[in-house]
N, CA, C and O atoms as a MOPAC input file, in Angstrom:
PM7 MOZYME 1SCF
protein

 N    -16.96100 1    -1.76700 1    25.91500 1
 C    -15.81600 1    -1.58700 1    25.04900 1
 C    -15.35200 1    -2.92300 1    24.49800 1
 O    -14.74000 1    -2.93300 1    23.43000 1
 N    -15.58200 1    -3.96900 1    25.10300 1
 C    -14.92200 1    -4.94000 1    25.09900 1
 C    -15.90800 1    -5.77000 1    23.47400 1
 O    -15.54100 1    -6.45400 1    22.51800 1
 N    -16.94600 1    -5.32400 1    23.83800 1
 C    -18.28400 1    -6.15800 1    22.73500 1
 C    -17.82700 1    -5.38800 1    21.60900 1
 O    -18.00800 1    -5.99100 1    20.55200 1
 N    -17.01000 1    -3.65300 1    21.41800 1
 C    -17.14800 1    -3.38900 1    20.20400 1
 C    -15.79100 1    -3.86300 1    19.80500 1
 O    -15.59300 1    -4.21800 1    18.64300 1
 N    -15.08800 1    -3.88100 1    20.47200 1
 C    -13.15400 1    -4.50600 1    19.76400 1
 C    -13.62100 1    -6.00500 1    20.06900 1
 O    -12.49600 1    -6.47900 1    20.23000 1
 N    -14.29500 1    -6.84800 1    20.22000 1
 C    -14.23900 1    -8.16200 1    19.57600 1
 C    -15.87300 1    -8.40500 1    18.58300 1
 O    -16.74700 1    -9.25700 1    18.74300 1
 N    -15.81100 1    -7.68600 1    17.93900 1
 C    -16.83900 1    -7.44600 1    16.89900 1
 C    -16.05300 1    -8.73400 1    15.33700 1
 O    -16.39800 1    -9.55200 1    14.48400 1
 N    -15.47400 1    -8.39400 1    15.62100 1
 C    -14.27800 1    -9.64200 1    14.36900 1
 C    -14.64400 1   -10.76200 1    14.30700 1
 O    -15.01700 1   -11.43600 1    13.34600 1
 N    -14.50100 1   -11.07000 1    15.77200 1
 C    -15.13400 1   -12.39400 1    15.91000 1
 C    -16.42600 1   -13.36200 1    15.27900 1
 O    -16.49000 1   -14.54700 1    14.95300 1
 N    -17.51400 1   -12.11200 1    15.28400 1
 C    -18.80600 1   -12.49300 1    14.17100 1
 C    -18.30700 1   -12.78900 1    12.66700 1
 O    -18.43600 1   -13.78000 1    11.94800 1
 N    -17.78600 1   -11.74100 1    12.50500 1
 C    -17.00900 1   -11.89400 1    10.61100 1
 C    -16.03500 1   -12.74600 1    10.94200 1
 O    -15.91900 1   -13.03100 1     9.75000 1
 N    -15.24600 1   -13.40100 1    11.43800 1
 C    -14.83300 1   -14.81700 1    11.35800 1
 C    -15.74700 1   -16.29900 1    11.00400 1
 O    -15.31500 1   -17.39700 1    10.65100 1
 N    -17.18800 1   -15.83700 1    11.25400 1
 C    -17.83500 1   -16.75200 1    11.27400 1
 C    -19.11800 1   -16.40000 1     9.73800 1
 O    -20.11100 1   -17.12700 1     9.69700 1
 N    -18.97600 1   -15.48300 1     8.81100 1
 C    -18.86000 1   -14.94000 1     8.30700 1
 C    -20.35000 1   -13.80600 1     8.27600 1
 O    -21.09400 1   -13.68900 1     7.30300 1
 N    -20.47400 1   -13.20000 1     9.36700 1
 C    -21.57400 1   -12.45500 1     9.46200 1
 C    -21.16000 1   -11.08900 1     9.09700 1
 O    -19.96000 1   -10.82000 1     9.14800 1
 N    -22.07000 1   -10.13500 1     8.70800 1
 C    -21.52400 1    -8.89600 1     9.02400 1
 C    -21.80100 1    -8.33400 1    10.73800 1
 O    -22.43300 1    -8.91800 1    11.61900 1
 N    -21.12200 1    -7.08700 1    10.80100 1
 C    -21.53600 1    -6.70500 1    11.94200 1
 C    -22.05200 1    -5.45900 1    12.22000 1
 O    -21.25900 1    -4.53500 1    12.04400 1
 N    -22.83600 1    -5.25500 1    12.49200 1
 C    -23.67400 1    -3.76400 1    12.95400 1
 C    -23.57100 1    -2.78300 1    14.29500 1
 O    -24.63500 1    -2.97300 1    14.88300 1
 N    -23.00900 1    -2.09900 1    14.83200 1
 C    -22.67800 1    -1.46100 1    15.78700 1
 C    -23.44000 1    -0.52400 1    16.42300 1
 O    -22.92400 1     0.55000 1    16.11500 1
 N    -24.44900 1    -0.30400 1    17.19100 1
 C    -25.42800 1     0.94200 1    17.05400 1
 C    -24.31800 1     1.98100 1    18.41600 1
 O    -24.12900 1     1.29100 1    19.41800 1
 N    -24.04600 1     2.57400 1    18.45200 1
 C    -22.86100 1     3.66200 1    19.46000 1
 C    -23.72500 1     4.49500 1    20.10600 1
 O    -24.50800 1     5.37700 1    19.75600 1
 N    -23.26400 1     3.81300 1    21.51500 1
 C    -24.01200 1     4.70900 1    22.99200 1
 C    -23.73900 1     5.81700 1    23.02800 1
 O    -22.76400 1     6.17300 1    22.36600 1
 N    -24.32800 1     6.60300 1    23.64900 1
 C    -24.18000 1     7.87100 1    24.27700 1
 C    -23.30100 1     7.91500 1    24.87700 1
 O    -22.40300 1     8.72300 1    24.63900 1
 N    -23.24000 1     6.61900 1    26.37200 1
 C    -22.58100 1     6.48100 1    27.35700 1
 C    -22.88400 1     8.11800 1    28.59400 1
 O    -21.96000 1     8.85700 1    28.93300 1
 N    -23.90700 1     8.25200 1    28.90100 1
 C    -24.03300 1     9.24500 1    29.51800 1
 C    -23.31400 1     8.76800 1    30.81000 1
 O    -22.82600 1     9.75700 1    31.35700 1
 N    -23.09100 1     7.75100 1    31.43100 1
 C    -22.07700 1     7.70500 1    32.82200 1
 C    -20.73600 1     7.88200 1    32.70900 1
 O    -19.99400 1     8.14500 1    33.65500 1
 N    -20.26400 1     7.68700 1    31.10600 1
 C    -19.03100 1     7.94000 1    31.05400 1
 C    -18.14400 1     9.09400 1    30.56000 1
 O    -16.93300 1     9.27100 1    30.68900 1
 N    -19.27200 1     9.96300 1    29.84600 1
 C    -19.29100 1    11.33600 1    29.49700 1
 C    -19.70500 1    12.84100 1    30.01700 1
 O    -19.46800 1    14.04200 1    29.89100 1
 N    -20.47400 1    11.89800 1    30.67100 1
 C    -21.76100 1    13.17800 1    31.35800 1
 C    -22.41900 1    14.64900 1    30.36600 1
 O    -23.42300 1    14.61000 1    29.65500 1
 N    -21.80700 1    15.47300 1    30.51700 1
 C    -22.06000 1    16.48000 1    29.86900 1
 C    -21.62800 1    16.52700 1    28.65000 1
 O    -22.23600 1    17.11600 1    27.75700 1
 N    -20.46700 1    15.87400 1    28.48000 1
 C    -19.96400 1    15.85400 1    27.05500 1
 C    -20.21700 1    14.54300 1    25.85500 1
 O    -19.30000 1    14.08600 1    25.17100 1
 N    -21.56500 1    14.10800 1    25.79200 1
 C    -22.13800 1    12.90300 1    25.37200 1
 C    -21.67400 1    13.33500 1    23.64200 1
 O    -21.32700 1    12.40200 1    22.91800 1
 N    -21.68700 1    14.09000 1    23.33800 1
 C    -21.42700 1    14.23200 1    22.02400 1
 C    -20.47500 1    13.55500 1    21.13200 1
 O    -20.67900 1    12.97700 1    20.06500 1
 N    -19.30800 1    13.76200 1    21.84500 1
 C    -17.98200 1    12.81700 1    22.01300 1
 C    -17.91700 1    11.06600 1    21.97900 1
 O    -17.02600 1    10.47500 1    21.36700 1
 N    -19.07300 1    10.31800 1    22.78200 1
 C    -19.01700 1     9.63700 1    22.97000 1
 C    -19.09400 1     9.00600 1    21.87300 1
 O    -18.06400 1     8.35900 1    21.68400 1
 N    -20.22400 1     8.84200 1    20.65100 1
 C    -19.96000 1     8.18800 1    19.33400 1
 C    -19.39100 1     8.17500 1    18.64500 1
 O    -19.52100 1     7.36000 1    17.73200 1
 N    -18.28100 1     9.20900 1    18.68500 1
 C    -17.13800 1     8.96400 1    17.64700 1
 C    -16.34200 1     8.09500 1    18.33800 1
 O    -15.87200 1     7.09500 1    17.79400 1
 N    -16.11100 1     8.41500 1    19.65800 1
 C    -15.05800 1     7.21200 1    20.25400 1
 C    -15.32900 1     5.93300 1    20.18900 1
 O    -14.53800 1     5.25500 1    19.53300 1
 N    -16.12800 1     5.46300 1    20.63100 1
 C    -17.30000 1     4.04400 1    20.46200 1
 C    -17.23700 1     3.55300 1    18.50500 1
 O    -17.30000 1     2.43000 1    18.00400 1
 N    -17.08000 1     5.03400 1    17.77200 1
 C    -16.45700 1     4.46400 1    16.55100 1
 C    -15.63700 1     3.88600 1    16.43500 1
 O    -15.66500 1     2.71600 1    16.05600 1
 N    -14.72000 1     4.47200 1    16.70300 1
 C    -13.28800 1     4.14700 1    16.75400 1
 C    -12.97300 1     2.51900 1    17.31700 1
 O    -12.23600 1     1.77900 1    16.66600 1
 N    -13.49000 1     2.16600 1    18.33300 1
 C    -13.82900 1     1.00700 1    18.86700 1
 C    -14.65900 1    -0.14900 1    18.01300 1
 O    -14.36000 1    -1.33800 1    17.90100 1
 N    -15.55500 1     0.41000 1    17.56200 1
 C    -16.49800 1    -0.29500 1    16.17400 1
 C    -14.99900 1    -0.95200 1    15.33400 1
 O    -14.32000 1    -1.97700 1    15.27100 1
 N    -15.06300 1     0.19400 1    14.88000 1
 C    -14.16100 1    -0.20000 1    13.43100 1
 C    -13.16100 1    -0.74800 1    13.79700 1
 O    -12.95700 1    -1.77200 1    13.14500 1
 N    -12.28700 1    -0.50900 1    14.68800 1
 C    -10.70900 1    -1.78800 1    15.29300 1
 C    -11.22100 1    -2.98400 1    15.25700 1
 O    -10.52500 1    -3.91700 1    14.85900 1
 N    -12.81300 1    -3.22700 1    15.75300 1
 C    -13.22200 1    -4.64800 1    15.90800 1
 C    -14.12700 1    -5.01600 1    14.50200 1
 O    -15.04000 1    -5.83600 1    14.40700 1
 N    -13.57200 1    -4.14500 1    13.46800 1
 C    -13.94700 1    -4.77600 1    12.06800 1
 C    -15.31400 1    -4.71100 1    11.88600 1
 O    -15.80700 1    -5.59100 1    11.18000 1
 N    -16.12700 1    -3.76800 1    12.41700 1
 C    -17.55300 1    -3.34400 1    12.15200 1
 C    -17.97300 1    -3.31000 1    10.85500 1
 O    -17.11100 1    -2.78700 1    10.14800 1
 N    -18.97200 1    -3.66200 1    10.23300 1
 C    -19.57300 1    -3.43300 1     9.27100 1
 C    -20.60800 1    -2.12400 1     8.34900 1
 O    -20.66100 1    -1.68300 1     7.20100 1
 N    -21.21800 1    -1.92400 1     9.48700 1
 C    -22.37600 1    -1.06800 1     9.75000 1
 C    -22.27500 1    -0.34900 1    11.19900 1
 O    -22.01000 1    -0.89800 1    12.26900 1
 N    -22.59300 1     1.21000 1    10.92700 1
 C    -22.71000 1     2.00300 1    12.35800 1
 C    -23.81100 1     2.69700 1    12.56800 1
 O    -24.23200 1     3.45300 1    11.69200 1
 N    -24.39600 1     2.56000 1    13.66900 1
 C    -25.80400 1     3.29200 1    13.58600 1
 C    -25.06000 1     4.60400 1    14.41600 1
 O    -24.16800 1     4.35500 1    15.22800 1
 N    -25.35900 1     5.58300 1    14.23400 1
 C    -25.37000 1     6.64500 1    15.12100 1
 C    -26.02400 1     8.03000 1    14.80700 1
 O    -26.50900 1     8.32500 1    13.71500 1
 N    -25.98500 1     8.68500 1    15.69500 1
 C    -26.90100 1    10.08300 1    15.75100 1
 C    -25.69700 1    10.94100 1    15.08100 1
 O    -25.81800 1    11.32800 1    13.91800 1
 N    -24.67500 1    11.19500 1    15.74500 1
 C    -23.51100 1    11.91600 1    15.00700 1
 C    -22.93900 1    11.77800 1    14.03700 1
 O    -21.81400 1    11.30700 1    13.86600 1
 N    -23.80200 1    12.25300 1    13.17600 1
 C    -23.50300 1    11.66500 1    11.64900 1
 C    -22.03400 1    12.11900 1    11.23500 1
 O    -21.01300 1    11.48400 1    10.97000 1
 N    -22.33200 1    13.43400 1    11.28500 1
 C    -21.13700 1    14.67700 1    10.84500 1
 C    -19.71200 1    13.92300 1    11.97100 1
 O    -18.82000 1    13.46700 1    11.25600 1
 N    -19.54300 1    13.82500 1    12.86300 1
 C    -18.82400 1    13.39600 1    13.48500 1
 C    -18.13300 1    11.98800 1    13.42800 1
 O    -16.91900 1    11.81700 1    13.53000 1
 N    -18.86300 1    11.22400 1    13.29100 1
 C    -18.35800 1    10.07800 1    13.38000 1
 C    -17.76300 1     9.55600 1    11.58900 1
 O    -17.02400 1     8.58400 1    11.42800 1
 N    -18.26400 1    10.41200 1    10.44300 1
 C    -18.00000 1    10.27900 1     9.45100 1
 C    -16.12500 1    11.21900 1     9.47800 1
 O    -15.13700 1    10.63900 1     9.02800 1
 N    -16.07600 1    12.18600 1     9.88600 1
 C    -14.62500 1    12.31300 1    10.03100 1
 C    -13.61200 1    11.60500 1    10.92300 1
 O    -12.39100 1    11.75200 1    10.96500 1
 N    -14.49000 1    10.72100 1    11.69800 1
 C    -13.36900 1     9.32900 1    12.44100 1
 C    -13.14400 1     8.64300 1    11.23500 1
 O    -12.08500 1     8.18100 1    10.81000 1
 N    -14.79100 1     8.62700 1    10.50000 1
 C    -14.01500 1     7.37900 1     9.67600 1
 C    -12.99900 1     7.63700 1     8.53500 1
 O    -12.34700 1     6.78600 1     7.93000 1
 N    -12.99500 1     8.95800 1     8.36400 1
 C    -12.30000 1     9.84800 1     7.23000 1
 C    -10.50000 1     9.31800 1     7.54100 1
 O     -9.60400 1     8.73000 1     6.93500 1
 N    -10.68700 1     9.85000 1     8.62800 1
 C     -8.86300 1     9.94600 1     9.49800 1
 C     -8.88000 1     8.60600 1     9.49100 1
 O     -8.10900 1     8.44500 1     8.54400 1
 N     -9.26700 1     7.16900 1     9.93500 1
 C     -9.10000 1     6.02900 1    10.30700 1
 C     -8.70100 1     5.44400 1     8.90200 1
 O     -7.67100 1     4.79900 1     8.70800 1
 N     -9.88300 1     5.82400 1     7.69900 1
 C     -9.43300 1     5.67300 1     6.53400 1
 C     -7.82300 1     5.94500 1     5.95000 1
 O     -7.06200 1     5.10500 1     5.46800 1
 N     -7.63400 1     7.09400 1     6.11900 1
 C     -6.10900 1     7.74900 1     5.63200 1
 C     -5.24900 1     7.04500 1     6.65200 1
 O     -4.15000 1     6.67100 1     6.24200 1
 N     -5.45900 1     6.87700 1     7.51000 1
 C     -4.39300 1     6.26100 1     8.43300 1
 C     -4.19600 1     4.55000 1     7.96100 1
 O     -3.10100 1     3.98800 1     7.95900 1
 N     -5.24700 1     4.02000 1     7.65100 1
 C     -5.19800 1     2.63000 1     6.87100 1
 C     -4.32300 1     2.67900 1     5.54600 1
 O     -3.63400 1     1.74200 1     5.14300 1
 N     -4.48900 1     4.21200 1     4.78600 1
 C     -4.18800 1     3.54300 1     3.38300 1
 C     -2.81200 1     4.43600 1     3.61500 1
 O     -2.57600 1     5.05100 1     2.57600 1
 N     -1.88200 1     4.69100 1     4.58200 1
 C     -1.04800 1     4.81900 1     4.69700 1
 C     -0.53300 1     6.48700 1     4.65300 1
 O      0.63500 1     6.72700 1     4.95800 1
 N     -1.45100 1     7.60300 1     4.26300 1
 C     -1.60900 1     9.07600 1     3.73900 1
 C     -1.72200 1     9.31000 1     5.45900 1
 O     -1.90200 1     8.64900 1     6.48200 1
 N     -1.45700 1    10.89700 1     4.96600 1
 C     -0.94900 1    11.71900 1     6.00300 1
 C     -2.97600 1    12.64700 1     6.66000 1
 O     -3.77900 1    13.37100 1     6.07200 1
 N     -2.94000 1    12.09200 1     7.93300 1
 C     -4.39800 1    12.92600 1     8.50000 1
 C     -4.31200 1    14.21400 1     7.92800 1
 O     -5.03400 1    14.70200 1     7.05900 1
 N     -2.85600 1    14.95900 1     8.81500 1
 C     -2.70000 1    16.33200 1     8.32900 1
 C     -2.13100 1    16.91000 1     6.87700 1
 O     -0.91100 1    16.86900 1     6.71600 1
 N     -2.99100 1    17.46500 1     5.78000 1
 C     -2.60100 1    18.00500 1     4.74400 1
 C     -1.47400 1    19.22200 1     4.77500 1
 O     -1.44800 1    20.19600 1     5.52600 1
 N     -0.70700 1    18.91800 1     3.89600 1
 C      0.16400 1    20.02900 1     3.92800 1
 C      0.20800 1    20.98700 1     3.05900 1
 O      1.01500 1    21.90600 1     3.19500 1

């Protein structure tokens, strides 16, 4: 967790950064599915560039909500 929230640190120095998001099967177990969107979420706080992952569909609506929550709009439509 710690390698994806100080991901910034590279783009301070002016690299991009690439994130590939674990499974984490010890920390999920059965519910591994979950795990790459969260590990997104973690990516992108630490200013990620690039995300590799299997959960495409999934991790593209983290970035959906993370988006709207940046540009100040409401997650939930009314």
């Amino acid at each position: 967790m710690h390698i994806f929230l100080n991901g910034f640190r590279l783009r301070a120095l002016g690299w991009p950064v690439c994130q590939a998001l674990p499974h984490a099967f010890e920390c999920f177990e059965d519910e591994v599915r979950v795990a790459e969107p969260f590990f997104a979420v973690l990516a992108l706080l630490g200013q990620a560039s690039l995300l590799r992952t299997h959960e495409i569909a999934k991790v593209r609506g983290v970035l959906r909500a993370m988006e709207l929550v940046r540009a100040g709009g409401d997650i939930i439509p009314r």
